[in-house]
N, C-alpha and C positions, 0 to 999 in steps of 0.2 A: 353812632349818631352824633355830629356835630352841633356845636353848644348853641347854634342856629336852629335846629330843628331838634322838632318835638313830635308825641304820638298820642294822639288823644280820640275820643268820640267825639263826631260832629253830627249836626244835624240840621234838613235842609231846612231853611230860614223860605225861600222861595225855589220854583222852578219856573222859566218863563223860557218858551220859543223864541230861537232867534234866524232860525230859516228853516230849510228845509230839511227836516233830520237831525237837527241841531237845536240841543236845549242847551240854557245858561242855569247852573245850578250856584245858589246863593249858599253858603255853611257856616255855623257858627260852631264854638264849645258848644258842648250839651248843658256846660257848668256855667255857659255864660262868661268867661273871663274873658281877655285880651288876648289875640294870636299876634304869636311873633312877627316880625318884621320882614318883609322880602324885595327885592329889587327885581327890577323887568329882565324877563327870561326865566325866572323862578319855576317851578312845578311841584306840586305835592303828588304824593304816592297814595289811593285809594285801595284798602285792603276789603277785598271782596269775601262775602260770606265764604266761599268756594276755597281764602286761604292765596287767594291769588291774587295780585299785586298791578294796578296799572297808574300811568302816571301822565299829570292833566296842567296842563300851564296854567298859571293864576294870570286871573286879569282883574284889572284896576276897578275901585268903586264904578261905578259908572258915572254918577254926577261929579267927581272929582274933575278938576280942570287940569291935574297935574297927578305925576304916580309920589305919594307920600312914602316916606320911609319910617315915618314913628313907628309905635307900635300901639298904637290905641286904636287899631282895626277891630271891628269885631264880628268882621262876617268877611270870607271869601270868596272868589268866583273862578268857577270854570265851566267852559263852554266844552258838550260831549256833543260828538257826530254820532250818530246809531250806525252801527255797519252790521247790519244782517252775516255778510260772511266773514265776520270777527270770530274772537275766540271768546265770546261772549260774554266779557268786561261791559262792552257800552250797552248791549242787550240787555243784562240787570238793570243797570243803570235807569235805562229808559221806560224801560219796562216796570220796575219794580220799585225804585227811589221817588215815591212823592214826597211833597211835603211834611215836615212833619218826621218824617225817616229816619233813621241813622247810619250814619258808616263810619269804618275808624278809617280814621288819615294821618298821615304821617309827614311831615314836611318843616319847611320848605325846602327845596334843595334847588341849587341853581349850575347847570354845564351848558348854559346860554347867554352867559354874561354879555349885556349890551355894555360895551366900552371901547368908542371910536377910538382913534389916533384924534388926539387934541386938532384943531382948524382940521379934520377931515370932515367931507361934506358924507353923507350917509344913502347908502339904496335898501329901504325894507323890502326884500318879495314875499310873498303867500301866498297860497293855494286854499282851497276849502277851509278846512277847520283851523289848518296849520296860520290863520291869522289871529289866535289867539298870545301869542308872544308880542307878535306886533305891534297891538295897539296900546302896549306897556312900553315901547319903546319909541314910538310914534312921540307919546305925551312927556316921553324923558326928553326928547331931541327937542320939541317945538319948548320945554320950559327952559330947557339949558341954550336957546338960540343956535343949536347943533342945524347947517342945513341938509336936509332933509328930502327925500323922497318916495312915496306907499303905489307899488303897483299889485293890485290882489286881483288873482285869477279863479274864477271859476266856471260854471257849467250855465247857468243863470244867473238872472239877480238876485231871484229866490233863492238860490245856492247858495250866496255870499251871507254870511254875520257878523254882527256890529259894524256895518258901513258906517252907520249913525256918531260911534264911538271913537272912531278912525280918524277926522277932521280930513282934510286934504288928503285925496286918495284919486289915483287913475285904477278902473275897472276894466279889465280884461274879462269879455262872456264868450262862450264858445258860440251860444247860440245867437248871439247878435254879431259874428262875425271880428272878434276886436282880440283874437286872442293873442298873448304875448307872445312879442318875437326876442326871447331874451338876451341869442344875443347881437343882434341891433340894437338892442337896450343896453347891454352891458358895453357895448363897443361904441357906444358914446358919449362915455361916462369920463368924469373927471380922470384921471388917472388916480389920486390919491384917493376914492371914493373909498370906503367901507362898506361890506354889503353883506346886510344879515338876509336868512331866507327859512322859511320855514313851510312844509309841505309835506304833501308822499313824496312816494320815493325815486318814480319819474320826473317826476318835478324838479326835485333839486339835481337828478344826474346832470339836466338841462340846464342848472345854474353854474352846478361845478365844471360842466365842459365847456361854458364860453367865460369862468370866470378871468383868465388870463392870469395878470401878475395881482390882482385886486387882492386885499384881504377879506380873507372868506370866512362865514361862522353859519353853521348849520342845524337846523335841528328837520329829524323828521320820524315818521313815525310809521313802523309797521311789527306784524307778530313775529314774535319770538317763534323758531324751531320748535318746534317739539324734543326734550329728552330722550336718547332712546333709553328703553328698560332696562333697570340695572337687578340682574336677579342674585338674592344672595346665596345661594346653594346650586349644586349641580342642576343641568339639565337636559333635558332629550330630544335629538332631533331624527327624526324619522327620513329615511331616502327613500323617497317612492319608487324611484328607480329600479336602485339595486335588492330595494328590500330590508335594508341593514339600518339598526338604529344605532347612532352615535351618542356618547355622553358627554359633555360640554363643561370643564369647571367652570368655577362663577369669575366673572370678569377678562372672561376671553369671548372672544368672537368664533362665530361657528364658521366663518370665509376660512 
């Protein structure tokens, strides 16, 4: 654990819709103190009853006109998509974390670092939930006079969260015909541009294959592989075939 992050009980402060499928969940200490400090692109790690671990990009106070770096924060945000055919992290979530709730979190931890090339002019893209890094970076670029550009794609309007949050953004909807052609977008881009992106995982293949010479930074998000079973003692495998059962030491494969 870096001297940046910590691991504590939190609990929700509020939960509030922010489209379709998508709640903003508010967390504070349980003890009430001060959470550490994070910069845009950050994520803390939510340890689920189950032992199992997933990890949610923070996003900025909301009324904040700028991403602060003190540390006299005393509540966090993250925005959770529900996805039914998940490994059912966000299904707790949704389901089960009301107000009032707890969960232990562990964070901050940051492998999204927003940090242009100095006079580099910026492209943010996002997809559904993956606009939750962006609007931490959105508010770093417009205080730092970084310029700047948000195109977030989704399925609706109702699909998209925190437009509001966003400032100057172009919307890409599938269903009103506007969807992004990215790379016509990227192939008429400064040449120096920088260009962060955050989504599934067709989404960004879509960013990474028209990115060219650009400097790329990506995040995106999907399940983890399953482990396969590690058995510690012998075991048996039956040939329906031949009829013969084989014995298997531990840590070998039966191929």
């Amino acid at each position: 654990m870096s001297s940046h992050e910590t691991e504590f009980d939190a609990v929700v402060v509020s939960r509030q819709p922010a489209a379709d499928s998508i709640d903003v969940f508010e967390l504070a200490r349980v003890d009430g103190t001060t959470l550490p400090s994070w910069q845009a692109g950050a994520h803390l790690d939510l340890v689920l009853p189950s032992g199992d671990e997933r990890q949610y990009s923070l996003l900025p106070p909301a009324t904040a006109p700028v991403l602060s770096s003190s540390t006299d924060a005393s509540t966090w945000r993250i925005a959770v998509l529900r996805e039914p055919s998940g490994r059912g992290g966000s299904l707790w979530l949704h389901d089960s974390l009301t107000a009032g709730g707890t969960v232990r979190v562990r964070g901050p931890r940051n492998h999204f670092e927003f940090a242009p090339f100095p006079g580099s002019p910026v492209l943010l893209l996002a997809a559904g939930v993956g606009i939750t890094p962006i609007v931490s970076m959105a508010r770093v670029a417009a205080a730092a006079g970084i310029r700047y550009a948000v195109h977030y794609c989704g399925r609706s309007r109702s699909a998209l969260a925190l437009v509001d949050e966003i400032g100057a953004a172009t919307l890409h909807l599938s269903d009103e015909g506007t969807r992004l052609d990215v790379a016509a977008l990227i192939g008429s881009l400064d040449p120096m541009t920088t260009i962060y992106a955050c989504g599934p995982t067709r989404f960004i293949e879509a960013v990474e294959a028209s990115a060219g010479g650009h400097p790329l930074h990506i995040e995106h998000f999907e399940a983890k592989p399953l482990a396969a079973p590690v058995f510690e003692g012998d075991f048996e495998v039956n040939l329906a075939l031949s009829g013969k059962t084989l014995t298997v030491p531990p840590h070998r494969s039966i191929l």
